[in-house]
N, C-alpha and C positions, 0 to 999 in steps of 0.2 A: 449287442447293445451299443449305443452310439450316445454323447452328448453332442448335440449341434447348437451353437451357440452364434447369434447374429448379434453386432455392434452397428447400429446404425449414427451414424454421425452426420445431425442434420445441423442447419444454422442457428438454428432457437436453442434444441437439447438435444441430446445422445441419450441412447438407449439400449440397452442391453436385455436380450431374453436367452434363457437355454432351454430347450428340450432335450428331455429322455425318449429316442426312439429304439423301442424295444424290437427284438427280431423279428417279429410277427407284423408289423408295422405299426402295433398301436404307439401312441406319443403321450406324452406329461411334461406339459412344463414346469420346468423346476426354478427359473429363474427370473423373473421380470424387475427391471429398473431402470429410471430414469435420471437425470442430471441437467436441470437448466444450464448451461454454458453459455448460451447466446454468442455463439461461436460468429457471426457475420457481424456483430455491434462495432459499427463506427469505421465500417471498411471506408467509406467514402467514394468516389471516384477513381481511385488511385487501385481500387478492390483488394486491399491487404490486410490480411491477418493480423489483427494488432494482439500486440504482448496479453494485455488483460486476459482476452478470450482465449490466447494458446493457451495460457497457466491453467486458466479455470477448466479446459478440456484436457489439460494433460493431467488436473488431478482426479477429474470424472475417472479417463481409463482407468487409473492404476489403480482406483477402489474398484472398477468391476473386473480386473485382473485377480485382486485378493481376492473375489467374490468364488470365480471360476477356478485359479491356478491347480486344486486339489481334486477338479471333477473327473474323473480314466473317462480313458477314450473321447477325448475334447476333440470336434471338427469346429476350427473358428471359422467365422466369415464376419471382417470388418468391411463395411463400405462407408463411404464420403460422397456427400450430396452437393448443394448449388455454394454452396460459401465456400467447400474446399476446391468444388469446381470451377470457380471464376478466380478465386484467390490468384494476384500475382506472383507469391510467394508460398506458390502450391508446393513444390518440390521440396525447399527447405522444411516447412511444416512438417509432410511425410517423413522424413528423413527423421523429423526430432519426435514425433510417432513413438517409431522404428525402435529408436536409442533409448527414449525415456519410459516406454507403455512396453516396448515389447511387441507392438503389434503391427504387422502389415494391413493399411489402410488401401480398398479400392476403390479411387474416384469412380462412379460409375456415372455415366451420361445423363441426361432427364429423358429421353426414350426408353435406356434402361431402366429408371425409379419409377415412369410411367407404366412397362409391363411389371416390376414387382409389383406394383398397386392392382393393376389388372387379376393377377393372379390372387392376392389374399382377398379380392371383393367376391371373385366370379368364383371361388372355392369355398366361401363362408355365407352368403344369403342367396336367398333365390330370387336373382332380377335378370329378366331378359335384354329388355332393350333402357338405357338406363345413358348419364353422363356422368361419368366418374373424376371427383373434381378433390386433389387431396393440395391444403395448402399449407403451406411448410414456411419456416422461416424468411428464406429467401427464393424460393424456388415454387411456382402452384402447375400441379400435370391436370390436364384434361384429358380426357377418354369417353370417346365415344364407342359404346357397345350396344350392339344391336346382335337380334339372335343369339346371347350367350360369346361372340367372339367380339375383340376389340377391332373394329375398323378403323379407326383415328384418332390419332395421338399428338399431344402435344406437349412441352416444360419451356412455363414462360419465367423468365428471372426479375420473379416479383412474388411476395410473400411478407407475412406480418412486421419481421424487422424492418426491410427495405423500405415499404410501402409508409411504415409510419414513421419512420425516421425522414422521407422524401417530404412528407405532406402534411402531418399531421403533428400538432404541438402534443407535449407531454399529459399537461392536464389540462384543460378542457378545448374541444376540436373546435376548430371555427369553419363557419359554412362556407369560406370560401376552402380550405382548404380540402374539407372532404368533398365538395364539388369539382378541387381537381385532380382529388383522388379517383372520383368517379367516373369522370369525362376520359384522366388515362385508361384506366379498365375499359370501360364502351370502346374507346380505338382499337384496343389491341383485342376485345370478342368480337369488332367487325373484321378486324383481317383475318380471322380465322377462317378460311373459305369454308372449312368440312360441320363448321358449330351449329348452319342452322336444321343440319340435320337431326338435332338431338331437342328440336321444338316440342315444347308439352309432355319433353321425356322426364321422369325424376333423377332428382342430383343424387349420387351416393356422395357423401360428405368425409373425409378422412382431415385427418391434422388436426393437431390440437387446439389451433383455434376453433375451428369449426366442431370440434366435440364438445368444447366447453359452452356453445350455445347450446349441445342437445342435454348437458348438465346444468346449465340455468332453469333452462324449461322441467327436466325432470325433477329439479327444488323444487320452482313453483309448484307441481303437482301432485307435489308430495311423494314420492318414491321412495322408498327403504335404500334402495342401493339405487342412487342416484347417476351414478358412477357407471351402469352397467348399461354401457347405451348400444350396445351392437344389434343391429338392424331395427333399433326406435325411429318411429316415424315422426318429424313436425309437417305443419301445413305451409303456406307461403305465409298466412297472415300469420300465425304463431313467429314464425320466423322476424318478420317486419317489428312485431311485437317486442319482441328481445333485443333486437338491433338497435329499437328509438331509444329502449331503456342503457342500452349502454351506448349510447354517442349522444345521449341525455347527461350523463353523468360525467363530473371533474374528476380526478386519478382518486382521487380519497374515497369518493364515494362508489366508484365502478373494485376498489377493494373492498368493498363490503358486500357486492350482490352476492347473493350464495350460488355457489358452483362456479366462479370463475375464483380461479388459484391468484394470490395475491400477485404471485411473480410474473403473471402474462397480463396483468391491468393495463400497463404502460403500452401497449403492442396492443391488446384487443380487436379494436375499431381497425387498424390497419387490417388486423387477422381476417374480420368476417365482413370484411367489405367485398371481397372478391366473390361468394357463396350469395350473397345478397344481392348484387348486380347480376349475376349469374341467373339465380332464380329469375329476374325482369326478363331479363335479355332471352332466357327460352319459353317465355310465359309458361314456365313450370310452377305446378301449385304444390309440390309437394319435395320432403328432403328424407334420404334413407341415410340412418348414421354408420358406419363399420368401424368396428377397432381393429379389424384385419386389412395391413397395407404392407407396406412395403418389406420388412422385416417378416410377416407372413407368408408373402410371395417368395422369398426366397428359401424360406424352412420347405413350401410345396416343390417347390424347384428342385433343393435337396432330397424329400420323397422321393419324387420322381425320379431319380437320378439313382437313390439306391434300387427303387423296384426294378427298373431295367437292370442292375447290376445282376437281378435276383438275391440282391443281399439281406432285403427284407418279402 
């Protein structure tokens, strides 16, 4: 029996799960949590980790260290995404990691956080041919998947904090700025040379911004467990619908929609702007939501790793 425990440390929040994988290879997880840190807030140009966000992530770890420290047979895997990835003052941070959490942090590339993504989608719902689109604080991967295997990958460094901090005022957006929020996005899906191969394909949708749309809609609809959105479907126009209703709305009022978390209001519009131009940009009518991403792709990775061993 094994605990395998993944630390994902993205720009927005960190997240912590652990599974129980038992000999046989069945799994339970035993541990799921998260911590807004907004780790990439107010990098600027200069791309540095400012004090606020180290603090606020250095005391995330060390409440999911109390969480874990007591679980036998602990396998950790921390990784660091686009904010610890661009940070100027990458080294330093790791280092005070290290000294103050305890824990070894691994920057992994956005080709790498694009196959973790690859993996927890194409190992949890059944879609063939699909565009895998997970957007994150500061960082959004695309994936194109056809026949069940990834042919094209992309991490572009742009994501809810970045995008709305560039363009987008705090409380209520102005049309010229999410026009240049939009016109950025359209430049950077026309250089994508491999993108229009994933025409009329559906978006699988990962990040939290983009779940918290398939959690508005499942308020509106009434849902018991609204929350529970892996593999819910919306349409394009559902989608547009949700979208008018928050970049309709000044900061006061986008914390009161139900199913968006008061703490991602401020980011929102930046969040599901990317998922929204996306759906145009492939005349895709339709969106699959997964809560299996990147932190799932690597718990499979791990599988895999002991089944070859024969250890399970």
């Amino acid at each position: 029996m094994e605990h395998f425990g993944v630390i994902d440390l993205g720009s927005n929040s960190v997240r912590l799960t652990v599974t129980k994988i038992e000999d046989d290879g069945t799994v339970e997880k035993v541990l799921s949590e998260k911590e807004p840190v907004r780790l990439s807030e107010n990098m600027g140009a200069e791309k540095t980790l400012k004090q606020p966000a180290i603090e606020r992530t250095l005391k995330a770890l060390d409440k999911f260290r109390e969480l874990y420290k007591d679980l036998p047979n602990l396998h950790l895997r921390a990784v660091a995404t686009a904010a610890t990835r661009m940070a100027t003052n990458q080294k330093e941070f790791l280092k005070l990691v290290k000294k103050e959490a305890g824990i070894e942090l691994n920057v992994i590339t956005g080709a790498t956080e694009a196959h973790y993504d690859y993996l927890g989608v194409i190992n949890s719902l059944p879609v063939v041919n699909c565009v895998i689109m997970d957007t994150g604080g500061a960082s959004t991967e695309i994936i194109l998947v056809q026949n069940r295997r990834s042919v094209d990958s992309i991490s572009v460094p742009l994501g809810s904090v970045n995008l709305s901090e560039a363009f987008l005022d705090t409380d209520k957006v102005s049309a010229s700025g999410l026009f240049r929020l939009f016109t950025a996005l359209e430049n950077i899906y026309n250089d994508i040379w491999w993108l229009d191969k994933g025409k009329n394909l559906p978006i699988v949708a990962l990040g939290g911004s983009n779940r918290t749309l398939a959690k508005i809609q499942r308020r509106q609809d009434h849902f018991k467990q609204y929350w529970d959105i892996h593999g819910f479907r919306m349409t394009g126009k559902q989608t547009n619908e949700v979208f008018d209703q928050v970049i309709s709305a000044d900061l006061a009022q986008r914390k009161e929609i139900p199913g968006l978390a008061k703490e991602r209001a401020d980011i929102i519009i930046g969040g599901l702007s990317p998922v929204a131009l996306l759906l145009r940009h492939l005349d895709s009518d339709r969106l699959i939501f997964s809560q299996q991403g990147l932190r799932d792709g690597i718990l499979y990775e791990r599988l895999d790793e002991l089944e070859r061993k024969g250890q399970i």
